[in-house]
N, C-alpha and C positions, 0 to 999 in steps of 0.2 A: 504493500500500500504506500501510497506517496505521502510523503512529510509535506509536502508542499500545499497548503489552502487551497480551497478554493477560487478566494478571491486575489490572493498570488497569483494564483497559476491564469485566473484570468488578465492580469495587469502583463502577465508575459508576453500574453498572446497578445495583448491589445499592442503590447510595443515592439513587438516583434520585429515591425517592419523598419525598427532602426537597424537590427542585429543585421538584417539585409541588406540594410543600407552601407553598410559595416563592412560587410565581405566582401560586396561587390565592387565598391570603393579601393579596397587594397587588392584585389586583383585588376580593376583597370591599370593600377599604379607600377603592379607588378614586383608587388611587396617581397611575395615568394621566393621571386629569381632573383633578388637581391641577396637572401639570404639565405641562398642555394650556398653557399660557400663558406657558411658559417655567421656564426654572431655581429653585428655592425651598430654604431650608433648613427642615435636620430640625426642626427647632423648631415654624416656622410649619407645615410638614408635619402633624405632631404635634397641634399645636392644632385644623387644620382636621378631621380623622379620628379626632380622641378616645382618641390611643398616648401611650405615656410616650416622650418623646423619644430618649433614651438606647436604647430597646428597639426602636422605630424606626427608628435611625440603625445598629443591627445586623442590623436584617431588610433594609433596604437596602443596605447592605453587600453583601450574600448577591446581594442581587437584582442588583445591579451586576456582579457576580464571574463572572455567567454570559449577562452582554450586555441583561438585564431594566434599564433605569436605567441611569446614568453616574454616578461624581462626581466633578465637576470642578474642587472644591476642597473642601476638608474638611470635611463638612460639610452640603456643597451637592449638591442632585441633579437632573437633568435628561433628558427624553426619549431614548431611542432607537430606531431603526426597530423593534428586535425588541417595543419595549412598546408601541406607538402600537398596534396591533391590541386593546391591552385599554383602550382608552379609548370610551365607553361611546356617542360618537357617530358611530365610525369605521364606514368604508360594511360593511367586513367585521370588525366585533367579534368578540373571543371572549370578552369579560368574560364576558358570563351561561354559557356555557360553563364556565370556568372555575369560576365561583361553586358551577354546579352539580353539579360536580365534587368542589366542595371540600363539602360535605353529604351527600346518602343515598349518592352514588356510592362516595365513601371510605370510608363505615363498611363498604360492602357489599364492598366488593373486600378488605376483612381477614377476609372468611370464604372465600375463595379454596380454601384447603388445606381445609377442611372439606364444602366444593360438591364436590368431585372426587373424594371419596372417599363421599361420599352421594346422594342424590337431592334433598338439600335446597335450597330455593328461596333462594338466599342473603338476598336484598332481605325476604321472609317471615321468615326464619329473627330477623330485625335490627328486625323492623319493627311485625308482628305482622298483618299483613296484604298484599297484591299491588298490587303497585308504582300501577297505575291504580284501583286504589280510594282508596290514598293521596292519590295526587293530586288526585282529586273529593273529599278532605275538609280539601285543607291548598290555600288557592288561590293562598299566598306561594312555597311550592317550586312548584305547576302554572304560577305565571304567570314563573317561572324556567326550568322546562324547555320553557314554549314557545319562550323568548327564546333560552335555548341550541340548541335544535331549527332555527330559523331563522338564526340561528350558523354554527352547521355545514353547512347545509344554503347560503347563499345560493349559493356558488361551483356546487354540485351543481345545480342551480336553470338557471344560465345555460347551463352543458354538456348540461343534457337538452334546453331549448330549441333548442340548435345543432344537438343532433344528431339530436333526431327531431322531425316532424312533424307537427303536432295540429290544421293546418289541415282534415286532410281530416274533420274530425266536427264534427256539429251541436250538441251536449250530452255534454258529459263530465263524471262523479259522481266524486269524489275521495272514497275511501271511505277512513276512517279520517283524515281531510286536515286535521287540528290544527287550527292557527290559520290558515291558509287562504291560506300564501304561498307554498306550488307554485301551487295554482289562481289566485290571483291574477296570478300571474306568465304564466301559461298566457292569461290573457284578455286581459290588457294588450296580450300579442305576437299575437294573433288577433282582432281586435274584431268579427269574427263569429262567433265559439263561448261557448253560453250553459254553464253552470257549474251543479254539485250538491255540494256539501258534506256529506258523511254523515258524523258522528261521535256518543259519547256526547252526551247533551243540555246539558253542561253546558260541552264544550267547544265546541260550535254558539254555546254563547250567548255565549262569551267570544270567537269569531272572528266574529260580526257585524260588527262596528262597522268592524274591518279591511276589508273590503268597502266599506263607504261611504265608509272615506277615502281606499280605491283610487279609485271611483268605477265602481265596477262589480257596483254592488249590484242594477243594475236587470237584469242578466244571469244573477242567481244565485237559487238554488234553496238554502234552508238545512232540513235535517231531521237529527233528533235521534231516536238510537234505538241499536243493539246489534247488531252486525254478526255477532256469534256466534246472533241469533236471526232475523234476516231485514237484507235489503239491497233499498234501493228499486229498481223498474223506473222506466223512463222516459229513460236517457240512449242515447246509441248507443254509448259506451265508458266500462271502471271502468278508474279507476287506483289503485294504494298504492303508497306511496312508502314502504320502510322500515315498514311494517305487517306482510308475512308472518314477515319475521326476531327480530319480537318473541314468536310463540311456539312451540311444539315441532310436530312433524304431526300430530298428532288434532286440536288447534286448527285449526292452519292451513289442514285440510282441513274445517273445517266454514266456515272461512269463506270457502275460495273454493267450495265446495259450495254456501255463501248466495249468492254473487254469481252464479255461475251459473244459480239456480234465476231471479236476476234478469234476465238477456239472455236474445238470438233466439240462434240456433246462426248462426255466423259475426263475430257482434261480438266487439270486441277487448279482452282484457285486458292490461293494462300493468304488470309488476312493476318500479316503480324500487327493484334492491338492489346491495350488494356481491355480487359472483359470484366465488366462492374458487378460486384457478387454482392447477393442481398448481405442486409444486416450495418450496423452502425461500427465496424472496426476500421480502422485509420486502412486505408489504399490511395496510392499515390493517382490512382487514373480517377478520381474524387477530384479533387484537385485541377490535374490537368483537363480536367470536362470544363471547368469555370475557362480557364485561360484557350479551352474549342471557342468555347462561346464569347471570348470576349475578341478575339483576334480572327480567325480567320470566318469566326459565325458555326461553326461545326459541335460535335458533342462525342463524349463516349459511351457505350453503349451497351448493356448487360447481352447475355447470351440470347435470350429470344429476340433483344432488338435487330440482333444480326442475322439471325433466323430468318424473322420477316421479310427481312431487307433483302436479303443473298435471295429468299423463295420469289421474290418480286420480279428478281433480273434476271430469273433463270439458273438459277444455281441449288443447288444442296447442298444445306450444310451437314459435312458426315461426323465432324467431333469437331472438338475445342482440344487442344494438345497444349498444357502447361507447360514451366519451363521452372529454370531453378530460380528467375526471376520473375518480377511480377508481370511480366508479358505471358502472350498466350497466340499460338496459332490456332486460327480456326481453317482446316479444310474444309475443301467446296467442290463439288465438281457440275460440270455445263452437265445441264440436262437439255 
């Protein structure tokens, strides 16, 4: 049982969003890779990141107070386990995460109280236009959210590989597949399955090169195009990973509508999502449902929402396949 109040434990939560404010801050800064190399003072800190020392030496304070940093004498600051994940070369970073957090995602989530009582597209409403057209005109936040997207996703990455099996296909098209580090990840563990890339064209051009330096460029298939207007044939299985929960079901049903017009009746559809299980216990796809709805307008969705949804566009869903993470494939196949 927790020692901590009630009404503590609510004043945490209500302040929470400084602790945020907090992290995100010394990872834009780049606090971590500072003191990759050991111990340093505020000063020298300061000089390297372009802070006033003194404002510095209280933003790390902060950061210390809640396990972000140590100091171990006055003054001085140094690593600790909790901050090493925001240093910018660690195997599972969350700096760009963070970073990106700390930009369109904050401004959007302060229209929170206002999305709930409208139909308003929060990220629209802040922005003046849809999150992925933003993106294809600002390429310093798109090459942010890819790095975040790959962030969060690496752990997701090695749980799907454990737990399902992609040996048994020839060609698999990763529709919607960003920067191309599920598929990649997919090839590397199969080096007899050739690869399709389907996304916007501009994000095709920016996950090229990712491929060559996998070295499995000569297995891949790159095409640029719009998956609300058509979705290429030729593979023996589509995947998206985290694509249907970015929009609401009249979307969503056109674009697995598109992918179906793409397959034979019995190939397989792969949805990697969060799948919302009853009952009141903390899941992170809780959470990420508010920031569907406040950004790109999309939701996440328990097991019979996808049911419906997949029965709608032609598909069957045959199971939902856990992982050792809180993802979850659901198979599908064209009927």
């Amino acid at each position: 049982m927790s020692s901590v109040s009630p009404l503590d434990q609510l004043m945490q939560m209500i302040s929470g969003y400084q602790v945020s404010q907090i992290v995100m801050t010394v990872s834009e800064m780049g606090i971590a890779d500072l003191l990759k190399k050991g111990p340093a003072s505020v000063e020298v800190l300061a000089q390297q990141c372009g802070a006033k020392p003194e404002r510095l030496y209280r933003l790390l304070r902060a950061a210390a107070s809640v396990g972000v940093f140590a100091e171990t004498d006055p003054g001085i600051f140094t690593m600790t386990p909790l901050a090493e994940p925001l240093q910018s070369d660690h195997p599972l970073t969350l700096r760009p995460f963070a970073i990106m957090m700390l930009d369109e995602h904050y401004v959007t989530w302060g229209r929170l109280g206002a999305s709930v009582k409208s139909d308003e597209n929060a990220f629209e409403a802040a922005y003046g236009e849809p999150f992925f057209d933003f993106l294809g005109k600002n390429p310093k936040s798109a090459a942010i959210f890819d790095a975040a997207m790959t962030s969060i996703h690496g752990r997701e990455t090695e749980a799907i590989l454990d737990a399902y099996d992609f040996s048994q296909f020839g060609t698999i098209a990763d529709v919607g597949g960003g920067n191309g580090s599920k598929l990649i990840a997919v090839l590397q563990k199969h080096p007899q399955l050739c690869g399709m890339l389907f996304d916007l064209p501009h994000v095709v051009e920016r996950a090229a090169p990712n491929f060559t330096e996998a070295k499995v460029d000569d297995r891949m298939t790159l095409v640029g195009g719009d998956f609300f207007a058509e979705v290429p044939s030729g593979a023996d299985a589509y995947m998206m990973r985290h694509i249907i929960h970015d929009w609401d079901d009249e979307k969503s049903a056109l674009i697995l509508k598109n992918c179906r017009a793409a397959m034979k009746p019995g190939q397989k559809l792969l949805l990697v999502e969060y799948v919302i299980p009853a009952g009141n216990d903390p899941f992170f796809g809780k959470l990420l449902d508010l920031t569907m709805m406040l950004i790109p307008g999309g939701k996440e969705r328990t097991e019979s929402e996808y049911r419906d949804l997949l029965a709608s566009c032609g598909f069957r869903l045959d199971g939902v396949i856990n992982t050792s993470q809180a993802i979850s494939v659901l198979e599908s196949f064209a009927v």
